[in-house]
C-alpha positions in Angstrom: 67.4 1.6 -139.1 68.4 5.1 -137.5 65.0 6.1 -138.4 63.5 3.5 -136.7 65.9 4.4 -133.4 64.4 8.4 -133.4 61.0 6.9 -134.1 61.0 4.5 -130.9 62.7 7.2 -128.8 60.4 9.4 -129.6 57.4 6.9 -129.0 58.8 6.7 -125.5 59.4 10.1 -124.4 55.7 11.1 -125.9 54.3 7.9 -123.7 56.5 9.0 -120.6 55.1 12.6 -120.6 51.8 11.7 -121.6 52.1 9.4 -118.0 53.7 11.9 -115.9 50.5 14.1 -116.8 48.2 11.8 -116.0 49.5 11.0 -113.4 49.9 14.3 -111.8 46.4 15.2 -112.9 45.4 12.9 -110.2 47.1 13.9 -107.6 48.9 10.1 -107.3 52.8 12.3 -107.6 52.0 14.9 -105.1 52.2 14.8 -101.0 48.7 14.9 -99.4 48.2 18.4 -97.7 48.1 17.7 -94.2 46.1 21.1 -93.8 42.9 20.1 -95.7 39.7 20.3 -93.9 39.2 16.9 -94.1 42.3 15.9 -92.3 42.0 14.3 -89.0 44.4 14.7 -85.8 44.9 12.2 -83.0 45.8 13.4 -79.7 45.8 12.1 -76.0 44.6 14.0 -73.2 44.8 12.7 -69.4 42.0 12.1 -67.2 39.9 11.3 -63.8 37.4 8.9 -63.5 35.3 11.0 -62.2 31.7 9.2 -62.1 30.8 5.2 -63.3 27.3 3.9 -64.5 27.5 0.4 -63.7 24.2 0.0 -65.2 24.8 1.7 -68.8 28.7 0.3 -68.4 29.6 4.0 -69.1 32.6 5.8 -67.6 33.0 9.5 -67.2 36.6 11.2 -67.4 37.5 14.8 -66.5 40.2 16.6 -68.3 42.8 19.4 -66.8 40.5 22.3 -68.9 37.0 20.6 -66.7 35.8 19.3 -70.1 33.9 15.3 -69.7 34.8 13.0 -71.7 32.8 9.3 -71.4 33.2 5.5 -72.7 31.8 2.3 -72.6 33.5 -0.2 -69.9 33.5 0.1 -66.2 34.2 -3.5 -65.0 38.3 -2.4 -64.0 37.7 1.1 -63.4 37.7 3.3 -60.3 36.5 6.7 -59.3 39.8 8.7 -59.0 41.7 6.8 -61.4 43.8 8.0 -64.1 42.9 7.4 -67.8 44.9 8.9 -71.1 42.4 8.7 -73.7 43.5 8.7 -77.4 41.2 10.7 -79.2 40.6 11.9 -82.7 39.1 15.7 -83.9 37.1 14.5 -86.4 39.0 17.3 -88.8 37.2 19.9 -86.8 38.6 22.8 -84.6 35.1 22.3 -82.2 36.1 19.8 -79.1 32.9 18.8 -78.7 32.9 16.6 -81.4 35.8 15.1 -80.8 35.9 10.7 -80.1 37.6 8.7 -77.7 39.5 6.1 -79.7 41.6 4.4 -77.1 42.0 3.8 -72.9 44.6 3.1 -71.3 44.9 3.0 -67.8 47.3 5.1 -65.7 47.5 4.6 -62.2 45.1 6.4 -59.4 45.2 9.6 -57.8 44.2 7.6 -54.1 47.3 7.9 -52.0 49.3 10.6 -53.7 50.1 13.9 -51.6 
């Protein structure tokens, strides 16, 4: 019987390691590296609507840095008014590749001193 005790133990701790290894081959017990080049950041940036295409329903946005940004969807906006845009990098370090994900509107610029 004590035999058969050291034999199951044994058994157990050989199936246990033989899991964590796996396991840890893969990649399933360790933190994903927020670093990678495939990682992707969202960020917002606020704008002004700075020019509207009623017939192509595109809106153009100009950030603080002069840099356009566009979207689909005129019907509630205005020139002058203020839009944050959430937008993703794409995993890249080149703006110009970067997407608008989300608009919310702000307020306008009209009327302030």
């Amino acid at each position: 019987m004590k035999n058969f005790i050291i034999t199951i133990v044994l058994l157990s701790a050989i199936l246990i390691l033989s899991l964590t290894a796996c396991l840890s081959s893969t990649n399933l017990l360790r933190p994903a590296d927020p670093f990678t080049a495939t990682h992707k950041l969202v960020y917002a940036i606020t704008t002004k609507v700075v020019w509207m295409d009623r017939e192509t329903d595109v809106v153009w946005c100009e950030d603080y840095n002069g840099n356009l940004w566009e979207f689909y969807g005129c019907e509630d906006w205005c020139i002058n008014d203020i839009a944050c845009l959430l937008m993703n990098d794409n995993g890249t370090e080149n703006i110009y590749d970067d997407e608008v994900m989300s608009i919310r509107y702000q307020g306008t610029f009209e009327g302030w001193r």
